[in-house]
Biopython code that builds the backbone (N, CA, C, O; Angstrom):
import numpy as np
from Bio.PDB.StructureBuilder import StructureBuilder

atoms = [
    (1, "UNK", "N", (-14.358, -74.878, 25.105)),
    (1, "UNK", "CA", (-15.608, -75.015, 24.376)),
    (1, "UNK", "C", (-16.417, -76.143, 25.014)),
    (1, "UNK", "O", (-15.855, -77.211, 25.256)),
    (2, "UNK", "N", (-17.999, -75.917, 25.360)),
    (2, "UNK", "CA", (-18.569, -76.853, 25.997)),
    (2, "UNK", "C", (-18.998, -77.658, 24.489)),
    (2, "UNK", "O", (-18.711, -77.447, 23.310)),
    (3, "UNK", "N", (-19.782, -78.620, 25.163)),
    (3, "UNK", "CA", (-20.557, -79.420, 23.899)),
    (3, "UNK", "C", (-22.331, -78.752, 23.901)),
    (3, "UNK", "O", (-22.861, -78.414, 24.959)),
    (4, "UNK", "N", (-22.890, -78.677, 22.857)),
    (4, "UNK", "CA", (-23.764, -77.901, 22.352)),
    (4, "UNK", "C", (-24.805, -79.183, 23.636)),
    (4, "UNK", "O", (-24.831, -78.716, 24.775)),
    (5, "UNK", "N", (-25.058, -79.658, 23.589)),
    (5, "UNK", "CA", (-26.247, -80.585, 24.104)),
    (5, "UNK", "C", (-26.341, -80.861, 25.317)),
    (5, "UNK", "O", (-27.408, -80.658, 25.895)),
    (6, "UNK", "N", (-25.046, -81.485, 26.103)),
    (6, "UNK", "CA", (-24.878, -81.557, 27.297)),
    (6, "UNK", "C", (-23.858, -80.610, 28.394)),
    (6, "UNK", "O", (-23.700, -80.711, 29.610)),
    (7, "UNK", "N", (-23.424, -79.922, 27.657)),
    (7, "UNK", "CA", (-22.213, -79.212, 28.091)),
    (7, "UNK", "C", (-21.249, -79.584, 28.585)),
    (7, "UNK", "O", (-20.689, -78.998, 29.512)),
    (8, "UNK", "N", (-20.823, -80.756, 27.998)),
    (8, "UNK", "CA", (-19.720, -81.624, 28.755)),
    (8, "UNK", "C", (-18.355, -81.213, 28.053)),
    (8, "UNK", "O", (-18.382, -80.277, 27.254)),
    (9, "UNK", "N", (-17.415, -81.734, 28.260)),
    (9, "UNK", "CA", (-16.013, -80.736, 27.918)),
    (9, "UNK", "C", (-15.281, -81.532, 26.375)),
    (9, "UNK", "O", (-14.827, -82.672, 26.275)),
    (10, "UNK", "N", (-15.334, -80.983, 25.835)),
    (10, "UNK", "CA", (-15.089, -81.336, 24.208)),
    (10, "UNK", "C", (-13.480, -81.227, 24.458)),
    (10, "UNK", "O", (-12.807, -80.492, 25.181)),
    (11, "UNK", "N", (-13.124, -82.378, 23.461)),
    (11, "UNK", "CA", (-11.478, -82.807, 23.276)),
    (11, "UNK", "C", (-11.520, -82.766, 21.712)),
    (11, "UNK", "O", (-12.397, -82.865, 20.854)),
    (12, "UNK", "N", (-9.988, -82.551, 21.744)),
    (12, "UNK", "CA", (-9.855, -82.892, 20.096)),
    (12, "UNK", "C", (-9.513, -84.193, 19.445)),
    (12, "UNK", "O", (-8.684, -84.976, 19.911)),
    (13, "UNK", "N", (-10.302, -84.419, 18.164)),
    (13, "UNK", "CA", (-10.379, -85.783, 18.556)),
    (13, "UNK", "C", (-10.261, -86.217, 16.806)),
    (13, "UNK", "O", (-9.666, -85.402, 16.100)),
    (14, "UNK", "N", (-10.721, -87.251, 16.262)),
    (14, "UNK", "CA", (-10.629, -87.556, 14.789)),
    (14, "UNK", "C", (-12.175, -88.366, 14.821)),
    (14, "UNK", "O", (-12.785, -88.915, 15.738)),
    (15, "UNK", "N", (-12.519, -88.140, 13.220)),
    (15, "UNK", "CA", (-13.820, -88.410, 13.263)),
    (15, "UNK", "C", (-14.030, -89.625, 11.765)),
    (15, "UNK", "O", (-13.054, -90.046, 11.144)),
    (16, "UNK", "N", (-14.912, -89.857, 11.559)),
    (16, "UNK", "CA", (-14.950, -90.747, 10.240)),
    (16, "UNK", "C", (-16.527, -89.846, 9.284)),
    (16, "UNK", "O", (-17.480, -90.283, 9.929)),
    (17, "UNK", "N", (-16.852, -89.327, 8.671)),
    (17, "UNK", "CA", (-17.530, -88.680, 7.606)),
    (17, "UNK", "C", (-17.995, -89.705, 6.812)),
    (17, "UNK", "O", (-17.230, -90.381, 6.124)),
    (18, "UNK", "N", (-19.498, -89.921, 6.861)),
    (18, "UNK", "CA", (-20.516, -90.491, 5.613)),
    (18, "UNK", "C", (-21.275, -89.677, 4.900)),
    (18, "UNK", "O", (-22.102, -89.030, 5.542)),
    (19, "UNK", "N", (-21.224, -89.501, 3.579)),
    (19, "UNK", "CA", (-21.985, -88.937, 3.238)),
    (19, "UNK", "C", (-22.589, -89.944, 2.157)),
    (19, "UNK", "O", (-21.799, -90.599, 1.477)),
    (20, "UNK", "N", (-23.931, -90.085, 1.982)),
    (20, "UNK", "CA", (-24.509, -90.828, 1.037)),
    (20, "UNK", "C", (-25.166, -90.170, 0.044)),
    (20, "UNK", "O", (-26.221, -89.539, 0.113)),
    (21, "UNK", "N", (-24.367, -90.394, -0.995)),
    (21, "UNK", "CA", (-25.245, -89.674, -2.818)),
    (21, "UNK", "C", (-25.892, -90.698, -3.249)),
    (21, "UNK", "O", (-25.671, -91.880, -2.984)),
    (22, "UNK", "N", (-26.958, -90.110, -4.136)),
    (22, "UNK", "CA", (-27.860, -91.297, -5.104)),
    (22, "UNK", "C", (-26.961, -92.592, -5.865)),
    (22, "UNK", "O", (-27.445, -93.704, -6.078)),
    (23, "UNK", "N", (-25.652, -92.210, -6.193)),
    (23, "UNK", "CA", (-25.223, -92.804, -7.198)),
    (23, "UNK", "C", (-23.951, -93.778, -6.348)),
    (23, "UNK", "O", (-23.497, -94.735, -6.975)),
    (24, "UNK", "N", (-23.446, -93.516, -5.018)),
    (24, "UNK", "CA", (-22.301, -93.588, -4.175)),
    (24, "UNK", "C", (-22.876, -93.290, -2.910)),
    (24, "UNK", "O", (-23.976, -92.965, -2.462)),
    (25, "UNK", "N", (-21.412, -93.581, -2.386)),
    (25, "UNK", "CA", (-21.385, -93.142, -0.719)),
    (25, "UNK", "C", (-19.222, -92.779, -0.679)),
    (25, "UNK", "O", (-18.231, -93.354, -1.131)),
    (26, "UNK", "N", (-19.396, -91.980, -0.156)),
    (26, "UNK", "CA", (-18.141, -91.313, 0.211)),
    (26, "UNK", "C", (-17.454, -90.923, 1.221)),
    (26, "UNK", "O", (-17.647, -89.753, 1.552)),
    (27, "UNK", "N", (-16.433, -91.743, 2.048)),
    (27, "UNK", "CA", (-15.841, -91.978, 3.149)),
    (27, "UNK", "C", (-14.872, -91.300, 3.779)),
    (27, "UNK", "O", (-13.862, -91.989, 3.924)),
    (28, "UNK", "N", (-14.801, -90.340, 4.160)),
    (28, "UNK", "CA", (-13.833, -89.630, 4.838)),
    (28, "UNK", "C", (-13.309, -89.992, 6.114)),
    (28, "UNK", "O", (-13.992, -89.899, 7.135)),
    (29, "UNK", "N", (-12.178, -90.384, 6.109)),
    (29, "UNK", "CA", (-11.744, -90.836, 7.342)),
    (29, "UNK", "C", (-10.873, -89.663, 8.418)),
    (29, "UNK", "O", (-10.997, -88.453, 8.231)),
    (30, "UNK", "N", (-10.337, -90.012, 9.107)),
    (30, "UNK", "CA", (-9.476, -89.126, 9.734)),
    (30, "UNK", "C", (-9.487, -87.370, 10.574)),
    (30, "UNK", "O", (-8.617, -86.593, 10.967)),
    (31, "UNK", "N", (-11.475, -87.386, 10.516)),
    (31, "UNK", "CA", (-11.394, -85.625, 10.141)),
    (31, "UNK", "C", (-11.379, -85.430, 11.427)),
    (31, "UNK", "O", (-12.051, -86.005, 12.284)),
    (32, "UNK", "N", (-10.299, -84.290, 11.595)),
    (32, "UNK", "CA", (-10.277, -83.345, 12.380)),
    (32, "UNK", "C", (-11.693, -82.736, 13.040)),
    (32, "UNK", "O", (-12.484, -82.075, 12.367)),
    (33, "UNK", "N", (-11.938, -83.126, 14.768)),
    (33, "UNK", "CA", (-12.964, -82.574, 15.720)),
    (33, "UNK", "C", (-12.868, -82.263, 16.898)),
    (33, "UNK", "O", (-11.765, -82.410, 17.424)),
    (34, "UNK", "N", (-13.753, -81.843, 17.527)),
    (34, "UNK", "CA", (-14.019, -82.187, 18.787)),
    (34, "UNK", "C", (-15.224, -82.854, 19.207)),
    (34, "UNK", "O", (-16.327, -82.673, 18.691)),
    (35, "UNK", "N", (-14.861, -83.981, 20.593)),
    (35, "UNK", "CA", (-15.665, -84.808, 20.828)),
    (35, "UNK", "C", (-16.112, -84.491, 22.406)),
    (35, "UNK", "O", (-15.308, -84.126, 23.264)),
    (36, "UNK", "N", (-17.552, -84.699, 22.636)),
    (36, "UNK", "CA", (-17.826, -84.513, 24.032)),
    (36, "UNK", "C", (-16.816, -85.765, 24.734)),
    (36, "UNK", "O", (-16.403, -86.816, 24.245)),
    (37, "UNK", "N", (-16.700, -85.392, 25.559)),
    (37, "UNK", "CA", (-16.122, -86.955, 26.532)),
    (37, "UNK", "C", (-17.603, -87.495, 27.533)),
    (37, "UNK", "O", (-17.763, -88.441, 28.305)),
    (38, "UNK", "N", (-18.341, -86.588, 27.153)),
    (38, "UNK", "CA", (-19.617, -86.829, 27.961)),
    (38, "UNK", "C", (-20.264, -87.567, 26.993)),
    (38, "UNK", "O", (-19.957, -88.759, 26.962)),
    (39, "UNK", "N", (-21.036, -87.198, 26.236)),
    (39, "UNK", "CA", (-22.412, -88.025, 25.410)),
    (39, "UNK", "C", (-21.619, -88.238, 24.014)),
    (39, "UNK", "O", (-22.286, -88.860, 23.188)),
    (40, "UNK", "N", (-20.471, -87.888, 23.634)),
    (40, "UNK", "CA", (-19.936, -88.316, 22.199)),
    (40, "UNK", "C", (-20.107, -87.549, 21.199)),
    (40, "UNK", "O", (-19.460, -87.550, 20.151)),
    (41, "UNK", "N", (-21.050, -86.821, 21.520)),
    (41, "UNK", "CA", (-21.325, -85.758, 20.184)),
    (41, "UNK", "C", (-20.197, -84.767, 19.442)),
    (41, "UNK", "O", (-19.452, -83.984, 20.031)),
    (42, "UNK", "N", (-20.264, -85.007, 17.949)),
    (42, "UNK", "CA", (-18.923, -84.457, 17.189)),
    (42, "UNK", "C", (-19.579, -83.549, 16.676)),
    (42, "UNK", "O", (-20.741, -83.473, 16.277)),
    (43, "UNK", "N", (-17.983, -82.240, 16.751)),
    (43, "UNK", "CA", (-18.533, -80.960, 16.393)),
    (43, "UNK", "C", (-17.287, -80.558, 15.413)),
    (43, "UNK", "O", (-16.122, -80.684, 15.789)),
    (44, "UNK", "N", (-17.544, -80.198, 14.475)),
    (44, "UNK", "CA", (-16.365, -79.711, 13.381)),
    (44, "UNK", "C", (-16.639, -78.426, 12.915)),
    (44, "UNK", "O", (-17.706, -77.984, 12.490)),
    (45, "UNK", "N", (-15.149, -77.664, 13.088)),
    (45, "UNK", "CA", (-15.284, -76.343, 12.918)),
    (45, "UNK", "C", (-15.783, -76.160, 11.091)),
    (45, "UNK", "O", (-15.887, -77.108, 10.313)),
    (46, "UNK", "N", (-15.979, -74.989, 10.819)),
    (46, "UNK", "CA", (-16.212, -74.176, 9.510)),
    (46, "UNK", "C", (-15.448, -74.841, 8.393)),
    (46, "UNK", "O", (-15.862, -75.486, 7.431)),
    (47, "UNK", "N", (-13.602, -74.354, 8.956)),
    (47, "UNK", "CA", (-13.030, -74.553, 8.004)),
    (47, "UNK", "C", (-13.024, -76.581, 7.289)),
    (47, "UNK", "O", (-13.053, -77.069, 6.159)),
    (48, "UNK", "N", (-12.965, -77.239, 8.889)),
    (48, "UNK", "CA", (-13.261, -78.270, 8.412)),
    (48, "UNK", "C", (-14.624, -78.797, 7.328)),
    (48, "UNK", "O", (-14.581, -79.469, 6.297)),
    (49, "UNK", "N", (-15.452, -78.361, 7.843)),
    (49, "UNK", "CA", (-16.757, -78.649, 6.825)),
    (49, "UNK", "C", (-16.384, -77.882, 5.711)),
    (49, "UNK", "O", (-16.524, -78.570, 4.700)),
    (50, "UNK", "N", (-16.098, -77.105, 5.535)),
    (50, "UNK", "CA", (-15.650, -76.657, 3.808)),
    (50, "UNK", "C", (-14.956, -77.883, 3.035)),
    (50, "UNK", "O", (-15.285, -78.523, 2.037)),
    (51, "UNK", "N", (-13.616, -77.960, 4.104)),
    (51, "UNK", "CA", (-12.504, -78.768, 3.145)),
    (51, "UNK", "C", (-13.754, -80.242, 2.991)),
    (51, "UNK", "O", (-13.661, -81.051, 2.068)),
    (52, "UNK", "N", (-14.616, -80.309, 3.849)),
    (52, "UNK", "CA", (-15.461, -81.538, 3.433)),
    (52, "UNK", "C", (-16.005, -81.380, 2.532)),
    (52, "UNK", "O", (-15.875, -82.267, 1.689)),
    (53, "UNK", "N", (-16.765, -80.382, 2.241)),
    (53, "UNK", "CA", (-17.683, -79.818, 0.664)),
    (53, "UNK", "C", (-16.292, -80.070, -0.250)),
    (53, "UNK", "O", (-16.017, -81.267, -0.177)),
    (54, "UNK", "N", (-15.669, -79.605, -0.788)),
    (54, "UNK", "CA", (-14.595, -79.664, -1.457)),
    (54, "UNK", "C", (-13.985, -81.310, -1.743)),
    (54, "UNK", "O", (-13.209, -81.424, -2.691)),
    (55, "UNK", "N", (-14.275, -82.364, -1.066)),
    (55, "UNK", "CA", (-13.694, -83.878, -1.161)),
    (55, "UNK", "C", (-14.968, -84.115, -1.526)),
    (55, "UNK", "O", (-15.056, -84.522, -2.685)),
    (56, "UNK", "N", (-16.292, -83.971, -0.773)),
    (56, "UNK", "CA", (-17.271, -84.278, -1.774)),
    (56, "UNK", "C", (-17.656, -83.634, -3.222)),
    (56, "UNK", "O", (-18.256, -84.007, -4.230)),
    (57, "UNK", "N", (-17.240, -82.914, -2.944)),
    (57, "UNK", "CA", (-17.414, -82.278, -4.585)),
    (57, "UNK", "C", (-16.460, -82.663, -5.752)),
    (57, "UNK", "O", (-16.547, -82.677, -6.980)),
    (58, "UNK", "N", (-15.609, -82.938, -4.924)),
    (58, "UNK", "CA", (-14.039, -84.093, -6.277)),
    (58, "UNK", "C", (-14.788, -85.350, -6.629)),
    (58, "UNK", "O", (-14.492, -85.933, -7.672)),
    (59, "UNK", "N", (-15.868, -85.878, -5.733)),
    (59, "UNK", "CA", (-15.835, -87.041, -5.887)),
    (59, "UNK", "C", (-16.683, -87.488, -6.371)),
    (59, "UNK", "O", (-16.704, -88.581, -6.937)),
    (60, "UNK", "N", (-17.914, -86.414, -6.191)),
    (60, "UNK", "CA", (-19.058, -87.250, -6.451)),
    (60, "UNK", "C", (-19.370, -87.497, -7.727)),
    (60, "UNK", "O", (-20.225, -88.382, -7.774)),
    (61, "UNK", "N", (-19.039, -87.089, -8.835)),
    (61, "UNK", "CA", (-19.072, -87.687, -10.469)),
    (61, "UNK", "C", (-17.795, -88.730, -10.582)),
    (61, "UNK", "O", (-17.423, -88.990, -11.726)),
    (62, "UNK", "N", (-17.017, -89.415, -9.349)),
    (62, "UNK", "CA", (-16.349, -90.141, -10.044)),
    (62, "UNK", "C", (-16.910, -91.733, -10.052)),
    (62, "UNK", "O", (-17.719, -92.159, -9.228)),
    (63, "UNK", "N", (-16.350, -92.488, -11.091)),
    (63, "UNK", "CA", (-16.950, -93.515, -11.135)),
    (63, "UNK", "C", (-16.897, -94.901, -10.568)),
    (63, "UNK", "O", (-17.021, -95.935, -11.224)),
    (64, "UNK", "N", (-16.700, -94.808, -9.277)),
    (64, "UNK", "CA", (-17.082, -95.652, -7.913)),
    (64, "UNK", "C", (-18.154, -95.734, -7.928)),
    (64, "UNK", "O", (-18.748, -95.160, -8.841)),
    (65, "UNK", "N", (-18.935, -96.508, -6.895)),
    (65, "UNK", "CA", (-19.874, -96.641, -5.605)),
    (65, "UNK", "C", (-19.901, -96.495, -4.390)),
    (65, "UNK", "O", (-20.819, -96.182, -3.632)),
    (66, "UNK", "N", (-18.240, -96.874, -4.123)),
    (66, "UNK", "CA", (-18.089, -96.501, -2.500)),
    (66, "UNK", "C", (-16.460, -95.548, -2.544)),
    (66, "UNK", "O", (-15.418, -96.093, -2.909)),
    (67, "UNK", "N", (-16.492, -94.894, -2.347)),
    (67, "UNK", "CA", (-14.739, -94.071, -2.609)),
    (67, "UNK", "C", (-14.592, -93.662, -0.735)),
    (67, "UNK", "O", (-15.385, -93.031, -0.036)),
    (68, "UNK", "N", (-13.473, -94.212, -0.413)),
    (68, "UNK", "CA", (-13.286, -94.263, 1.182)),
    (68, "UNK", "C", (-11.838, -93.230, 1.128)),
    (68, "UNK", "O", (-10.971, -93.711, 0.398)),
    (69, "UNK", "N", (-11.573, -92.302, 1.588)),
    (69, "UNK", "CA", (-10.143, -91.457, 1.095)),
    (69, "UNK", "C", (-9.873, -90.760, 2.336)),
    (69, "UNK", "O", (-10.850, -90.224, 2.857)),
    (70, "UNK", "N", (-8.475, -90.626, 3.065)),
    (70, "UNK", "CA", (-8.485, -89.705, 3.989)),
    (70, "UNK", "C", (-8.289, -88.148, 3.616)),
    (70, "UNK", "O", (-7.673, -87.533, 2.745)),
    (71, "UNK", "N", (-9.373, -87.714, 5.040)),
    (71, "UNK", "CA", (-9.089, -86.090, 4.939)),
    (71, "UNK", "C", (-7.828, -85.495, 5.041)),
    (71, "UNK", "O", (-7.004, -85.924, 5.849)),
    (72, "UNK", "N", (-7.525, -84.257, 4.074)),
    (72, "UNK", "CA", (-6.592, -83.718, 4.105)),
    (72, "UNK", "C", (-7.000, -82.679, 2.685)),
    (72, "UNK", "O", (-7.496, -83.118, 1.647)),
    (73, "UNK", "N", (-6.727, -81.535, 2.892)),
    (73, "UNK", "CA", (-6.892, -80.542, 1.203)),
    (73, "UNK", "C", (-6.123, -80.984, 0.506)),
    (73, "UNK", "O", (-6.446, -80.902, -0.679)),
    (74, "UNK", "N", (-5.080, -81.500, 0.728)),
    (74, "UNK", "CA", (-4.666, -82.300, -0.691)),
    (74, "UNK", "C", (-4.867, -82.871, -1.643)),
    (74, "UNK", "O", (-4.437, -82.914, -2.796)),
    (75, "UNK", "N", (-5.996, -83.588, -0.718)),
    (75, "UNK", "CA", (-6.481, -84.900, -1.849)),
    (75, "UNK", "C", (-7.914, -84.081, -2.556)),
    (75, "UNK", "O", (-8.519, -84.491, -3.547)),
    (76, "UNK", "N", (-8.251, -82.834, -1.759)),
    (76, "UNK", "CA", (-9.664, -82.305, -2.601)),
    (76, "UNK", "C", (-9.166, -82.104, -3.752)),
    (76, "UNK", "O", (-9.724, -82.335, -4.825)),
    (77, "UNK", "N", (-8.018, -81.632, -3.574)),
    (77, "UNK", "CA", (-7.635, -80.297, -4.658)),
    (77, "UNK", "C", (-7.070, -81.750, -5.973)),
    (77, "UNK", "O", (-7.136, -81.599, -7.193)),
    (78, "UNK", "N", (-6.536, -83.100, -5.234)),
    (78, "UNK", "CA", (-5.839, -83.922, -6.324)),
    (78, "UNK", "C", (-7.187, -84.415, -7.215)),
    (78, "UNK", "O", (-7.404, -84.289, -8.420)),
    (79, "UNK", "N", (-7.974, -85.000, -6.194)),
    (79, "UNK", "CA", (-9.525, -85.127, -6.985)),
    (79, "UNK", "C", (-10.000, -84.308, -8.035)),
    (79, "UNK", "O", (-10.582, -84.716, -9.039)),
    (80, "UNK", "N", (-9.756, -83.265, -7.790)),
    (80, "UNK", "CA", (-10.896, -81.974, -8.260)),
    (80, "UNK", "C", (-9.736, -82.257, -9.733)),
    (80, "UNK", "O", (-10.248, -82.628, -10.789)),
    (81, "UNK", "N", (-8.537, -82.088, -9.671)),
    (81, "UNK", "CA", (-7.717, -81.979, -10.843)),
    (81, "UNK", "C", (-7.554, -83.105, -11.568)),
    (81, "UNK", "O", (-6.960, -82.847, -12.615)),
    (82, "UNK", "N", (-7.948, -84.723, -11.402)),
    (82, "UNK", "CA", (-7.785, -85.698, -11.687)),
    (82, "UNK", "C", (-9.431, -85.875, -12.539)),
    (82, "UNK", "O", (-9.534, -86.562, -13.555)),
    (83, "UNK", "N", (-10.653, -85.112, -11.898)),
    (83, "UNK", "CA", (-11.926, -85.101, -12.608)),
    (83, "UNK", "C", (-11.854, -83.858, -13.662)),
    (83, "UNK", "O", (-12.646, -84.014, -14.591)),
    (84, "UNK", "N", (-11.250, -82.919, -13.714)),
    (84, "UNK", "CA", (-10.865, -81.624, -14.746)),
    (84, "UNK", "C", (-10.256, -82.374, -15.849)),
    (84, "UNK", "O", (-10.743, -82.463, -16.976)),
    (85, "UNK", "N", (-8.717, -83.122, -15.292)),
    (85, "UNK", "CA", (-8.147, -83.598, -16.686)),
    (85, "UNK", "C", (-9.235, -84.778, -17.455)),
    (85, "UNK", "O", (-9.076, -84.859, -18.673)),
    (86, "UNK", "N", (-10.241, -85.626, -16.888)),
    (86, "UNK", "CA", (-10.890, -86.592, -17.280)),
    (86, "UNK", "C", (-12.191, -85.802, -18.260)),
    (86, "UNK", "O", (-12.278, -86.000, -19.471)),
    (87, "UNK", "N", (-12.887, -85.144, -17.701)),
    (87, "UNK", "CA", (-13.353, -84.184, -18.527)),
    (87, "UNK", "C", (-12.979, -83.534, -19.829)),
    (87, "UNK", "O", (-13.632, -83.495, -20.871)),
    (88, "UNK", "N", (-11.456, -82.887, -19.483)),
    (88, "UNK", "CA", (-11.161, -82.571, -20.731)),
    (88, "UNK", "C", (-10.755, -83.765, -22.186)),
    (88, "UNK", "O", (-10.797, -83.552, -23.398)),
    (89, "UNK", "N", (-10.491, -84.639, -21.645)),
    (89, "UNK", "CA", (-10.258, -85.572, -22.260)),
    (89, "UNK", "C", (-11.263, -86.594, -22.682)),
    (89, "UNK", "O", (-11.110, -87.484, -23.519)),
    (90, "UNK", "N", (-12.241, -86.338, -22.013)),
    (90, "UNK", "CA", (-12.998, -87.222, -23.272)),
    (90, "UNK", "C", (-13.201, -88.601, -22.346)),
    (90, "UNK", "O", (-13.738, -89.597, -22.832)),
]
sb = StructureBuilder()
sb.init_structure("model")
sb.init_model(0)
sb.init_chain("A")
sb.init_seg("    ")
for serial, (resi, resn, name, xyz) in enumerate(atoms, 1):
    if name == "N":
        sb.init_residue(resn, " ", resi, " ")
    sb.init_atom(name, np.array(xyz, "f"), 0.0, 1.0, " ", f" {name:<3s}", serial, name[0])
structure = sb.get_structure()
C-alpha cells in the first residue's frame, strides 16, 4: 500500500487519537496504522475507525474532561456497559 499523498511506502505502525468534544477531549492511545516512512502521514483501516466510533461513543457522556484509555474493543464494549449500568441506576 502506497501513502495517499506522497506515495511513499506505508509501515505498520501505532498511532495516538484526539478527538475533541464540547464538554471533553478523549485520548486513544496505541491505535493500530500505517505510517508513511516518507512524509508521516497516518492511515487507519475501516475496521479500526469503527472500533474508534465505538470508544468515543462509551465515552463521551462520561463524567471527565480529559479520559486518555488504550485502544482495544474491549474497553469500548467495558465503557459502553459501565455507562448502561450508570444510566440504569440513577
Amino acid at each position: 500500500m502506497g501513502c495517499f499523498f506522497c506515495k511513499g511506502k506505508m509501515i505498520d505502525a501505532l498511532t495516538t487519537d484526539v478527538t475533541d468534544l464540547e464538554s471533553s477531549v478523549i485520548i486513544i492511545r496505541g491505535v493500530p496504522c500505517y505510517k508513511c516512512v516518507q512524509c508521516g502521514e497516518i492511515s487507519i483501516t475501516l475496521d479500526v475507525g469503527e472500533r474508534l466510533e465505538q470508544i468515543v461513543d462509551a465515552l463521551r457522556n462520561s463524567l471527565t474532561e480529559v479520559a486518555i484509555v488504550q485502544y482495544s474493543k474491549e474497553n469500548a464494549l467495558c465503557h459502553q456497559r459501565l455507562l448502561i449500568k450508570r444510566c440504569l441506576t440513577g
